[in-house]
N, C-alpha and C positions, 0 to 999 in steps of 0.2 A: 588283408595280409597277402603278399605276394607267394607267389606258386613258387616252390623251390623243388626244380627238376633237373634229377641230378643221372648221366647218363656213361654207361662202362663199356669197352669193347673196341675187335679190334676194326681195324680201315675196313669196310667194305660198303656196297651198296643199301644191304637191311641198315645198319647203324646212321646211314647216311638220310636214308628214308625217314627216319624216325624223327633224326636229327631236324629235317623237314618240317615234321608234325607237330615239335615241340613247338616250333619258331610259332607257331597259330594258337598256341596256348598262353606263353610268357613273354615275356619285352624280352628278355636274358633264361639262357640255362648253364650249366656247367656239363661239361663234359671231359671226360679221361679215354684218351685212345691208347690202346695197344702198338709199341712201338715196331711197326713192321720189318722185324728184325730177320724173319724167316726168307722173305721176299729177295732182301739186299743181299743174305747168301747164293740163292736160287737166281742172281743176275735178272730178277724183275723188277718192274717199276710199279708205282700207284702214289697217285696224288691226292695229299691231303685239302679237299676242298677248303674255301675261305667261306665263315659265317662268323658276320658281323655281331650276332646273337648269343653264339659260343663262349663260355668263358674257357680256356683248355686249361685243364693243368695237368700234371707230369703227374707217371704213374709207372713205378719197375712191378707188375704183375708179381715178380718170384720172390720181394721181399714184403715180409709180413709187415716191415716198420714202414715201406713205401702207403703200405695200405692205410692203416691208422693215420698217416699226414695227410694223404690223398682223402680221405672221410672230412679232416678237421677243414684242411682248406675248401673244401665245397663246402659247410657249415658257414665258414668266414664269409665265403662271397656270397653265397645268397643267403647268409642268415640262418636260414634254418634248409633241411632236407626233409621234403615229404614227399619226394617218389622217386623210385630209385632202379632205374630201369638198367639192367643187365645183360647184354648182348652178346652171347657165343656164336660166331661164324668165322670159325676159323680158315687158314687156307686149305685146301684140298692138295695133296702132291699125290699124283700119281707113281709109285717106285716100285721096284721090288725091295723089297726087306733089307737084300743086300748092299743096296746100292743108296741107302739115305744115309746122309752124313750126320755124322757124330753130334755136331753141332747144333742140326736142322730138328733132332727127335728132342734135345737138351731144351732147346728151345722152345717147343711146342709144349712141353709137360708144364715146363718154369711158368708160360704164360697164359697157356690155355686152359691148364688143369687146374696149378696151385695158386694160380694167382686171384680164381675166384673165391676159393674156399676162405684166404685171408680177406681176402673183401667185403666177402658178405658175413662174416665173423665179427669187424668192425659195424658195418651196418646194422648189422642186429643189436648191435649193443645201443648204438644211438636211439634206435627205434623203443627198445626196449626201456631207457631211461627216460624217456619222454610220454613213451604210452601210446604212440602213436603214426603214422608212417605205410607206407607201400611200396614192398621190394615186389620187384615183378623182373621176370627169368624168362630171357626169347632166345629161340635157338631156333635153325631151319630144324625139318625132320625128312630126310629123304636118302632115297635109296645109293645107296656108293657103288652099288656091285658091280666090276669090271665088267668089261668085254671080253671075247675069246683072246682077242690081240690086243687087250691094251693089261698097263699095269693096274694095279690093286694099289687104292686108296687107304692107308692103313693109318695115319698121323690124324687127320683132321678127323674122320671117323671118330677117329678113340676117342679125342677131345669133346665132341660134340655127344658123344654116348655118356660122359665122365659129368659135363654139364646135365642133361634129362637126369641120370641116377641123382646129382646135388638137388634139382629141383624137384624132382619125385618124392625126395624125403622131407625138404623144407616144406613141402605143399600137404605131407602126412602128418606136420608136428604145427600147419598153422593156426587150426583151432584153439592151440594153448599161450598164443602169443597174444601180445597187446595191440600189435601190428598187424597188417591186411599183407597177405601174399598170394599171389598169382603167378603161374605159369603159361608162357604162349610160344606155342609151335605152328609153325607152316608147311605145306609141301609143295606150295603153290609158288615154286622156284620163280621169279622173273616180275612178281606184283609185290614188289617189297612196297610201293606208297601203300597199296591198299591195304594190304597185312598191318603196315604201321597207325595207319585211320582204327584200323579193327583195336590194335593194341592199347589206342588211348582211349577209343570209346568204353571197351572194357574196364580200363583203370577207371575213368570218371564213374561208371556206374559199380564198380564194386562196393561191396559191403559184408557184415559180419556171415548172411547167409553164403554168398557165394565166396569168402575166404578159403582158401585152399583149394581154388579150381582151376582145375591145368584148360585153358583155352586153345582149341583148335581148328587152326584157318588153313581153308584149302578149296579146291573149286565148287564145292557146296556150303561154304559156307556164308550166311547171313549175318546181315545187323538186326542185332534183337533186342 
């Protein structure tokens, strides 16, 4: 039976790495990115790479009903979903408080915050129907605190603190699930291949004992 890996999150290098690791596992994965909405206000760019391997499909993070199509359609294309990797890294904006647009805060809650909660609210249901499955929750872990002279990081922060609290509880209630879940954090800013090698190694060897273990990669850590 073929691997069905199924991947969340928005544009950046971690998701992009992983994306990588997947391609060395399965012919095909699916994945849903995060439409970088925040960027196109803030007058940036960033280019969605091409992988031949990718199936993409469409995802509005802020709509609960986006999520349940976005579940069924990864279901359709690969069949089934048995691992189901979650990626919070969101953008960083440096502002003062005063100075973030109305738009840019609307947008980071809509898609960083609630868009996981409905997602992985569908996923647990499939999992749960089935008996069986791996949600696994990656997020960087590292320090945002300003400089004397520079702004204060206040949006991505939040988001990425909003994700750990969702994964910290999912990973406290996973002993009573049917399902395997995992949590993994980095701080080892700039080795996202390696982090994502560590990430799958980990899924491959999880089991009932180590469900519900938050995994932590950083310059001391080993494959074990």
């Amino acid at each position: 039976m073929t691997r069905g890996i199924f991947i969340a999150g928005n544009e950046s290098t971690l998701i992009r790495a992983i994306e990588a690791e997947a391609v060395k596992k399965v012919e095909q994965f699916a994945s849903a990115l995060i439409s970088n909405r925040i960027s196109d206000v803030l007058k940036t760019s960033d280019t969605d790479s091409e992988n031949e391997k990718r199936i993409s499909l469409e995802w509005n993070p802020s709509s609960p009903i986006s999520a349940r199509t976005l579940v069924l359609a990864a279901e359709n294309r690969l069949e089934h979903i048995d691992e189901a990797i979650l990626v919070c890294s969101p953008p960083l904006i440096r502002s003062a408080p005063s100075g973030l647009p109305l738009q840019v805060i609307e947008m980071m809650i809509n898609d960083h915050v609630k868009g996981w909660f409905f997602l992985i609210k569908e996923l647990a249901a499939v999992f749960k129907s089935k008996g069986r499955g791996t949600l696994a929750l990656v997020y960087p872990d590292f320090n945002t605190a300003s400089g004397k002279d520079e702004a204060a990081e206040i949006l991505g922060s939040s988001a990425i603190a909003s994700f750990r609290a969702l994964t910290q509880g999912l990973l406290s209630a996973a002993q009573n699930e049917s399902y395997l879940t995992a949590g993994f954090s980095t701080t080892d800013i700039g080795n996202e291949s390696s982090f994502a090698a560590f990430i799958f190694k980990n899924i491959d060897d999880l089991n009932k004992k180590t469900n519900g273990k938050l995994f932590k990669y950083g310059k001391f850590s080993f494959f074990k």
